[in-house]
C-alpha positions in Angstrom: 307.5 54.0 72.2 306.0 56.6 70.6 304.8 58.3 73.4 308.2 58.6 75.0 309.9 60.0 71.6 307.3 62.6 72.0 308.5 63.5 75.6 311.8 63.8 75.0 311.1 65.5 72.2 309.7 68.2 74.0 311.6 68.4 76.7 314.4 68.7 74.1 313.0 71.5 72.6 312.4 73.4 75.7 316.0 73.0 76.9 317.1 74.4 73.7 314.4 77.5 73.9 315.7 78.3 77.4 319.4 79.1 76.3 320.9 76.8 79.0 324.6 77.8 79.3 327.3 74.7 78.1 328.4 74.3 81.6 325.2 74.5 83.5 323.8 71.5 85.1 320.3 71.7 83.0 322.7 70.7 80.0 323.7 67.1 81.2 319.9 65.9 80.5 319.8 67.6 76.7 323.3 65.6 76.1 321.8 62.6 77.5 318.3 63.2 74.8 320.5 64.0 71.9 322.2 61.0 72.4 319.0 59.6 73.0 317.4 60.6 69.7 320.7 60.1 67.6 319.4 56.4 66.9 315.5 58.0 65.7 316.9 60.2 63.7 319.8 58.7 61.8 316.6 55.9 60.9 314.4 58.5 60.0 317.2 59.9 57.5 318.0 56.1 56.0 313.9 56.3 55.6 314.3 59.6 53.8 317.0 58.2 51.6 315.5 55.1 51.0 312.7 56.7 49.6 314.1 58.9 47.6 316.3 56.6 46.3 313.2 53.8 45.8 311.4 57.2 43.9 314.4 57.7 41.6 314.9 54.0 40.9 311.3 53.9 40.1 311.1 56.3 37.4 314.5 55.4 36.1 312.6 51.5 35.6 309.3 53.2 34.1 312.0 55.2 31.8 313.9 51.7 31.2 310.7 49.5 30.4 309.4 52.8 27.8 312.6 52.2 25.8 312.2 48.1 26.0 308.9 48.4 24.6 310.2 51.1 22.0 313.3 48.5 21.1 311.0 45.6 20.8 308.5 47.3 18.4 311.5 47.8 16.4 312.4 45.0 16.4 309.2 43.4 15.5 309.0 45.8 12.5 312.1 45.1 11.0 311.5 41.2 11.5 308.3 42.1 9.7 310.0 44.1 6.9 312.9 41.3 6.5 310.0 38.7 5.9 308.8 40.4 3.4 311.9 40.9 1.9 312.4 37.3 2.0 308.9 36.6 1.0 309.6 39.1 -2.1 313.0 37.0 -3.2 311.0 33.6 -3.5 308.2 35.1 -5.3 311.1 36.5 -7.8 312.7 33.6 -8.2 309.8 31.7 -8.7 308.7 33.8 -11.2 312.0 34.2 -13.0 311.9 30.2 -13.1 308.6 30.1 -14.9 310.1 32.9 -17.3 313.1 30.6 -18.0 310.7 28.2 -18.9 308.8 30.2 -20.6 311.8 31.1 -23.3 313.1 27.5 -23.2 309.9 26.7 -24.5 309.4 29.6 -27.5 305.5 29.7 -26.4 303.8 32.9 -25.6 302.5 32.7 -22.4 301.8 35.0 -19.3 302.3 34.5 -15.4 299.5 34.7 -13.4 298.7 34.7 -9.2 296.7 31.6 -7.6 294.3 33.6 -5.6 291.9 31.0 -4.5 290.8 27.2 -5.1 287.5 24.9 -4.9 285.8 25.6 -1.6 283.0 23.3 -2.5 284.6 19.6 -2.4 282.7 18.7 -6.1 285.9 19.5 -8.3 289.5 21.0 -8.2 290.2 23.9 -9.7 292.0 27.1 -9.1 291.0 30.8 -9.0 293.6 32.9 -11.1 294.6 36.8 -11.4 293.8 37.4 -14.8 291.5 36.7 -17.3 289.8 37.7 -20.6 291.4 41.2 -20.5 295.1 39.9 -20.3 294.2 37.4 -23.3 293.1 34.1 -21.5 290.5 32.1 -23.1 289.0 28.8 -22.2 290.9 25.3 -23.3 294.3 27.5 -22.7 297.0 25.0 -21.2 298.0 26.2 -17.6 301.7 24.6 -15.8 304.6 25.7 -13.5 308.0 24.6 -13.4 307.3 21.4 -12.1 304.6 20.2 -14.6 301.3 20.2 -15.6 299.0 22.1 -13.4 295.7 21.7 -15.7 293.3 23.7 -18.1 291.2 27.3 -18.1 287.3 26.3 -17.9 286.6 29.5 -17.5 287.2 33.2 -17.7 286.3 36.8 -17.0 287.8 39.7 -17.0 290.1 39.6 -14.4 289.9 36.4 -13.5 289.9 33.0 -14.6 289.4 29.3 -13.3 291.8 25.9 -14.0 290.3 22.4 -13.8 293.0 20.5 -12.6 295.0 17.5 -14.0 294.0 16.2 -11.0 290.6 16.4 -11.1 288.4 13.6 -12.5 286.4 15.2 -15.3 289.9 16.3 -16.4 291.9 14.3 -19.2 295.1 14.4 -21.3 296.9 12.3 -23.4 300.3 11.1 -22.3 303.2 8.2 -22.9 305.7 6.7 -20.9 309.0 8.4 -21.6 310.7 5.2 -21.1 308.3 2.5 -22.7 306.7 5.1 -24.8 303.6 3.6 -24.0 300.3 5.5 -24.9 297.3 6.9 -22.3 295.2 8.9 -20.8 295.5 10.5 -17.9 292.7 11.8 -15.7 292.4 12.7 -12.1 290.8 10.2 -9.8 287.3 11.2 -7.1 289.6 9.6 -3.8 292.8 11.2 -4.3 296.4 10.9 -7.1 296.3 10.4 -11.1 295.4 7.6 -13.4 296.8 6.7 -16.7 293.7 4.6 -18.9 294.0 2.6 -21.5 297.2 1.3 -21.6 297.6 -1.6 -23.2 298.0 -5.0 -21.0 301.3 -6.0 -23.2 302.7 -3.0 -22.7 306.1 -2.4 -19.9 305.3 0.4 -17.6 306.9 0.4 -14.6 307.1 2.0 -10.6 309.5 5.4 -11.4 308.4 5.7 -15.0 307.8 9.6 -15.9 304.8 10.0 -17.8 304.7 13.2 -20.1 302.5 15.0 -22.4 301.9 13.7 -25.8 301.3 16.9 -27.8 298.1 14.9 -29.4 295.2 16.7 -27.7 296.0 20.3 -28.9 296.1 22.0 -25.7 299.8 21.0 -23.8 302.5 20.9 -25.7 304.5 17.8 -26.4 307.4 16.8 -23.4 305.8 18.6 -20.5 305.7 16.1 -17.1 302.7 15.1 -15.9 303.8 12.8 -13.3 305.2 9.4 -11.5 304.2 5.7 -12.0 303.9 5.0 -8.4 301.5 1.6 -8.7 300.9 -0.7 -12.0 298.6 -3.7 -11.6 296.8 -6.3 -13.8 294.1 -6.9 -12.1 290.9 -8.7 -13.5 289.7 -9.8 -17.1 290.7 -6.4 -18.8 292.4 -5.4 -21.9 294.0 -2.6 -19.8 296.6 -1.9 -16.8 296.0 0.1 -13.7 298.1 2.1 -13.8 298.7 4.9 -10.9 300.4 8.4 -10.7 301.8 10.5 -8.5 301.5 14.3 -10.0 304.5 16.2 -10.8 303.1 19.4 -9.1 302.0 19.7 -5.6 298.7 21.9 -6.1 298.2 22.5 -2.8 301.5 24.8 -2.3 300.9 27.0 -6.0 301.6 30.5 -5.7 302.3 31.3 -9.4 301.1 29.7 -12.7 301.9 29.9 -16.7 299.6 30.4 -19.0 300.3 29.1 -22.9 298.1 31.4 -24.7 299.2 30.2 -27.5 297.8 26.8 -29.3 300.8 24.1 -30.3 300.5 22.6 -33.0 299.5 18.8 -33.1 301.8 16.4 -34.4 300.9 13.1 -36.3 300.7 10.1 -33.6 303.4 7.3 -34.9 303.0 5.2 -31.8 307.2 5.3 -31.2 307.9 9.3 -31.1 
């Protein structure tokens, strides 16, 4: 096929380079080529076009999938800036909870950042954002604006650490604000809160809130400690097992209060 396009395409050429008059007999056979090579060449000019208009296309898609790729890192940075703009509103009106609290409850006190907890299993405490150089000392009482969170153990200077309610070394005193029944509450090693030493004749009940007695000099007097979930009288004791479910969830803490201010006790009447 090739071989015979080439013929004709040179006898073509030398029919042309001859100057063969219209109506002499030589010009028959160049009509008959050009009609011949009509077909060849109106391919060879679709190739030509196709190709130019596959070049064209091309760079207008490498132009097309530059501005994708500039849209969608837009778009990933303002979903980025708008999370952080949400993430900015919670923190606020987290904070301006606690500060509510804070002037409902005439204490001095100052807010401060959970930035780490117990890595080592033994206890549960938290790491804090400030310490002795923002006024924290050890013994101050530490809560959110659910409830008790626990107790500074220790401090430095811009840091300090809480033992929590929850832990098992940790212990506060505390009454059922429906029976008014008197305890202490510690965290236990498994998992949840205790209340000791209640009384086996006293009425304490699934649902009861427990609260913070004001007696032990470090929480102040109405603050929730948490939920009767369990009570028992198991066994020869002069006490109930009672079981509690704590107020705040200590995993999800983001923002603390700190009273660094001492209440003041008041007397223990067994009915207030």
């Amino acid at each position: 096929m090739l071989l015979t396009t080439g013929l004709l395409t040179i006898l073509a050429l030398h029919l042309l380079s001859t100057g063969v008059r219209p109506n002499a007999r030589a010009s028959k056979p160049s009509f008959v080529l050009m009609e011949a090579l009509r077909p060849v060449q109106v391919i060879e000019s679709q190739i030509a076009d196709d190709a130019s208009d596959f070049v064209h296309n091309y760079f207008d898609l490498v132009s097309v999938r530059q501005e994708n790729l500039l849209l969608k890192r837009e778009i990933a940075q303002l979903q980025g800036r708008q999370r952080q703009m949400l993430e900015l509103q919670a923190e606020n009106r987290h904070l301006a909870e606690l500060l509510e609290l804070k002037d409902a409850m005439g204490a001095a006190a100052i807010v401060a950042d959970v930035i780490g907890s117990d890595a080592t299993g033994l206890s549960r405490t938290l790491l804090l954002s400030s310490g002795e150089d923002q006024g924290l000392r050890r013994d101050m009482a530490v809560i959110s604006d659910d409830g008790v969170v626990g107790k500074l153990i220790a401090t430095s200077h811009h840091a300090s650490r809480v033992l929590l309610v929850s832990d098992h070394n940790s212990a506060l005193d505390a009454f059922d604000q429906r029976s008014r029944a008197r305890g202490i509450v510690a965290g236990v090693v498994e998992d949840g809160l205790t209340m000791k030493y209640v009384d086996r004749s006293e009425y304490i009940k699934p649902g009861d809130l427990i609260i913070t007695s004001g007696l032990d000099s470090t929480f102040p007097r109405g603050l929730l400690v948490g939920e009767v979930s369990r009570v028992s009288q198991e066994g020869p004791g002069l006490f109930l097992n009672v079981e509690l479910r704590a107020a705040v969830d200590f995993r999800k803490l983001e923002q603390v209060m700190i009273l660094t201010s001492h209440p003041s006790p008041v007397a223990a009447d067994g009915n207030s």
